[in-house]
N, CA and C of each residue as an Amber inpcrd file, in Angstrom:
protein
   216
  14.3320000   3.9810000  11.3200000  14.4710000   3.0810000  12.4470000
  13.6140000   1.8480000  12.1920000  14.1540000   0.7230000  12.4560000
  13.2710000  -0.6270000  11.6290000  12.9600000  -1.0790000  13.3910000
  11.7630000  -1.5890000  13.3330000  11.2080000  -2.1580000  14.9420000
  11.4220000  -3.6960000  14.4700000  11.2960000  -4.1600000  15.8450000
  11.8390000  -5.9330000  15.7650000  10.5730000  -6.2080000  14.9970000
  10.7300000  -6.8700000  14.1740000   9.5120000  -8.2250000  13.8470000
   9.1940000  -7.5790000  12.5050000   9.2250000  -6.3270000  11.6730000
   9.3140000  -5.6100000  10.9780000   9.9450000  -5.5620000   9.8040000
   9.4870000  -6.0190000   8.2170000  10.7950000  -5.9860000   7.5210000
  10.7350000  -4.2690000   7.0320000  12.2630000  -3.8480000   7.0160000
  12.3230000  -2.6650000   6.4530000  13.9750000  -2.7780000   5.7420000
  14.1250000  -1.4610000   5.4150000  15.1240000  -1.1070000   5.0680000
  15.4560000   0.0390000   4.1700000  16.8700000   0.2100000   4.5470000
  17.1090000   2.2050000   4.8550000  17.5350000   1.9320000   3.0000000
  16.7560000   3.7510000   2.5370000  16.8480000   4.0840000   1.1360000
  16.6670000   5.4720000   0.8340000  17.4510000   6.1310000   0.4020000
  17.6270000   7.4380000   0.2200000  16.8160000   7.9350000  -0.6670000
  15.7440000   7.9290000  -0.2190000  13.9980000   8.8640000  -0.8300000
  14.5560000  10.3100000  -0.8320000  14.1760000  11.0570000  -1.7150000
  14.5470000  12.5060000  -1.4280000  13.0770000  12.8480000  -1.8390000
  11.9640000  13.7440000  -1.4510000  10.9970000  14.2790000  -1.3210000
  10.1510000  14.1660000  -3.2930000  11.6600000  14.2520000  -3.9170000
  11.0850000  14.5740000  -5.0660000  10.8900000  12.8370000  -6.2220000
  11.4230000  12.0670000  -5.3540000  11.4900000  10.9620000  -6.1690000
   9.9930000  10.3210000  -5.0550000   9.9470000  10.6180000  -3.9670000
   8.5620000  10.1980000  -3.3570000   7.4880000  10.6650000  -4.0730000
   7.3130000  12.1410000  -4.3920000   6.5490000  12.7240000  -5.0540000
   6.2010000  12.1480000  -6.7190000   7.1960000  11.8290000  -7.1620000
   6.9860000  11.1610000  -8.6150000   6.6910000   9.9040000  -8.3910000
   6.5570000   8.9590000  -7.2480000   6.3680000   7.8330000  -7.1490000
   5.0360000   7.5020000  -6.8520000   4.2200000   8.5540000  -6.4170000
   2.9190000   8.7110000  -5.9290000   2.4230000   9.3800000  -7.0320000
   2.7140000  10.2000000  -8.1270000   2.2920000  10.5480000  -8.9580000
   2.1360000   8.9750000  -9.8240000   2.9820000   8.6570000  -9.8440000
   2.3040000   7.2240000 -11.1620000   1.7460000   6.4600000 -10.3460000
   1.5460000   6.3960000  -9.0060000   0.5390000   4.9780000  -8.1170000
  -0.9700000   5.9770000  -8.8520000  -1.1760000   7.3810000  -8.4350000
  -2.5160000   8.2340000  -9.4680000  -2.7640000   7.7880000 -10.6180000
  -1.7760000   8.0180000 -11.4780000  -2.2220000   7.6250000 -13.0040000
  -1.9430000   6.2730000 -13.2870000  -1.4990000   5.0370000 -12.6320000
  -0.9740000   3.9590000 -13.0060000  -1.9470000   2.9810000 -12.2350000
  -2.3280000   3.1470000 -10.5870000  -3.0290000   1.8890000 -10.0130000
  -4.3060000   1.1350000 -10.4550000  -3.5440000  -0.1040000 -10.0620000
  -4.8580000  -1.0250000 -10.4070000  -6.1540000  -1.1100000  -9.6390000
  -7.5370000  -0.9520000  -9.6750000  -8.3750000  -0.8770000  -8.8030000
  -9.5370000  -2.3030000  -8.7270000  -9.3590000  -3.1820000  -7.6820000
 -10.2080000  -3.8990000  -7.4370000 -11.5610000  -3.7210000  -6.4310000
 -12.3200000  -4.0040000  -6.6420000 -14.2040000  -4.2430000  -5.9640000
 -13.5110000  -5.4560000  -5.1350000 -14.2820000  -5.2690000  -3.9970000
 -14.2570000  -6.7740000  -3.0270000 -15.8170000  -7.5970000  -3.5410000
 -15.9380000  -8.9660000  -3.5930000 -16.7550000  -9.6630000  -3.8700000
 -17.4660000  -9.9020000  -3.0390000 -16.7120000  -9.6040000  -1.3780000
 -17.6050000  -9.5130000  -0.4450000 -18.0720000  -8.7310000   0.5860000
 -17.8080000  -7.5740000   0.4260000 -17.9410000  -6.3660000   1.0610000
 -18.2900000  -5.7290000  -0.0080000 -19.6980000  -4.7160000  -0.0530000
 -20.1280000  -3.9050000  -1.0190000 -19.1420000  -2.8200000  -0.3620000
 -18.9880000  -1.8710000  -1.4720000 -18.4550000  -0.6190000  -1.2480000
 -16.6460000  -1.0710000  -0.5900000 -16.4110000  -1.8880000  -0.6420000
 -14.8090000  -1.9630000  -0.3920000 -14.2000000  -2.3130000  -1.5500000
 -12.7680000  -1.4900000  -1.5330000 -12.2030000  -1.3290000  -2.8510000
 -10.4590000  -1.4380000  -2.7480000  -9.7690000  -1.7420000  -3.5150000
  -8.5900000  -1.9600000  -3.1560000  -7.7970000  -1.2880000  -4.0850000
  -6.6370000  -0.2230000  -3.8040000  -6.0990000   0.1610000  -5.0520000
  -4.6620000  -0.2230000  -4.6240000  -4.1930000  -0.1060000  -5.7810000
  -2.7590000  -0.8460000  -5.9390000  -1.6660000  -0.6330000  -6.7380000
  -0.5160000  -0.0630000  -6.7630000   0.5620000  -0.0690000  -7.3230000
   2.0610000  -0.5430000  -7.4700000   2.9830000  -1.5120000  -7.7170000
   3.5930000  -1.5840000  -7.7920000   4.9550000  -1.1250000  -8.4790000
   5.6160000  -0.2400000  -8.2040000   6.5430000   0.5350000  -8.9250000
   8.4020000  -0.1200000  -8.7640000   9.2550000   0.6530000  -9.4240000
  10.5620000   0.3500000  -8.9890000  10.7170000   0.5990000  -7.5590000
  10.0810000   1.6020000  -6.9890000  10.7050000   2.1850000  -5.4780000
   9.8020000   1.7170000  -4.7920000   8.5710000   2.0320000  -4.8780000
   7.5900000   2.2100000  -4.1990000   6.6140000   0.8050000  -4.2560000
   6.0540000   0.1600000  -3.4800000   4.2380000  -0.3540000  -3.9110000
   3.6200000   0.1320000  -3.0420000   2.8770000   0.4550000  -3.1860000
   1.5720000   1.2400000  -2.7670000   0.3540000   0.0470000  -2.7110000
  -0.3440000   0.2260000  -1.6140000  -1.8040000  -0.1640000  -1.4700000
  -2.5500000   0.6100000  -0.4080000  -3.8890000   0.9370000  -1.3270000
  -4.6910000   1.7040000  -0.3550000  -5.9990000   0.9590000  -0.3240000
  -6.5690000   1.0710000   0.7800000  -7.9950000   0.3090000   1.4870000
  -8.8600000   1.7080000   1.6830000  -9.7900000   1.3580000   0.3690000
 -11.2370000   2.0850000   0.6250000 -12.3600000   1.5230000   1.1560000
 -12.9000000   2.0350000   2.1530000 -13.4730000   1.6530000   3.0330000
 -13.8340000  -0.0060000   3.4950000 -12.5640000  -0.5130000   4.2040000
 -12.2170000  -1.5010000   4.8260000 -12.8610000  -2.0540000   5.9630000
 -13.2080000  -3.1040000   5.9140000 -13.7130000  -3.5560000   7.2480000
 -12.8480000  -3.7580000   8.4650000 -12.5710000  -3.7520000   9.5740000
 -11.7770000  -4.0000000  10.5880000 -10.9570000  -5.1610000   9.7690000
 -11.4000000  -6.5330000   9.9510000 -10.8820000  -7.7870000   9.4820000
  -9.7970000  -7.4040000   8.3720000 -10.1920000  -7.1030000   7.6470000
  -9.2210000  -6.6540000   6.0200000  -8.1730000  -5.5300000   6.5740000
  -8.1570000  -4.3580000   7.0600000  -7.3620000  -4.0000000   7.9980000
  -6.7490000  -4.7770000   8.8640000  -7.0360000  -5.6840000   9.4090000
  -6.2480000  -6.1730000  10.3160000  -5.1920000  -7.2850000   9.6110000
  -5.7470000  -7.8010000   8.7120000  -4.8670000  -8.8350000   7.6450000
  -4.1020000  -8.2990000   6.8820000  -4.7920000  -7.1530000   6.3540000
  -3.2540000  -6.5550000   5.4130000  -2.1980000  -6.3160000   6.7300000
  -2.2890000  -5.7090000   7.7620000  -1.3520000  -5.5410000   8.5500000
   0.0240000  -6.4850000   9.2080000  -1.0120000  -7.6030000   9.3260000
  -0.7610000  -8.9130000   9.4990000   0.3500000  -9.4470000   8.1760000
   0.1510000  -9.1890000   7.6200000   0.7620000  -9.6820000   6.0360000
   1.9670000  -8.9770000   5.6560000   2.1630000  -7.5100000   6.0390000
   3.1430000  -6.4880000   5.8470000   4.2570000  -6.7560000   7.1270000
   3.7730000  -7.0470000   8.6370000   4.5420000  -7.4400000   9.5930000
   5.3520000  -8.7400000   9.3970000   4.4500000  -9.6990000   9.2950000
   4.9550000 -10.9200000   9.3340000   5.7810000 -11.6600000   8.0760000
């Protein structure tokens, strides 16, 4: 179900191609240090199906901008 303001779109994931897609964001992502937040870290993958980004320990602000960035 795609909500207004939202980009999405419908793709026939079957459990096992999710599962292999998260297996190479493990062995494949790129990991950045923030320059201005000690201890915040950014990991990252871009695949055929999938991109992946995960926020280690994020400040509100950086949470709120990636969000900002994925909506809009």
């Amino acid at each position: 179900v795609c909500v207004p303001g939202v980009r999405c779109w419908h793709m026939d994931l079957k459990v096992s191609v999710l599962d292999q897609q998260l297996k190479l964001f493990v062995s494949r992502h790129s990991s950045f240090l923030s320059q201005d937040i000690q201890g915040q870290r950014t990991l990252q993958h871009h695949g055929e199906v999938l991109n992946t980004q995960v926020l280690v320990n994020p400040v509100k602000e950086r949470v709120c901008s990636e969000v900002r960035r994925l909506v809009c």
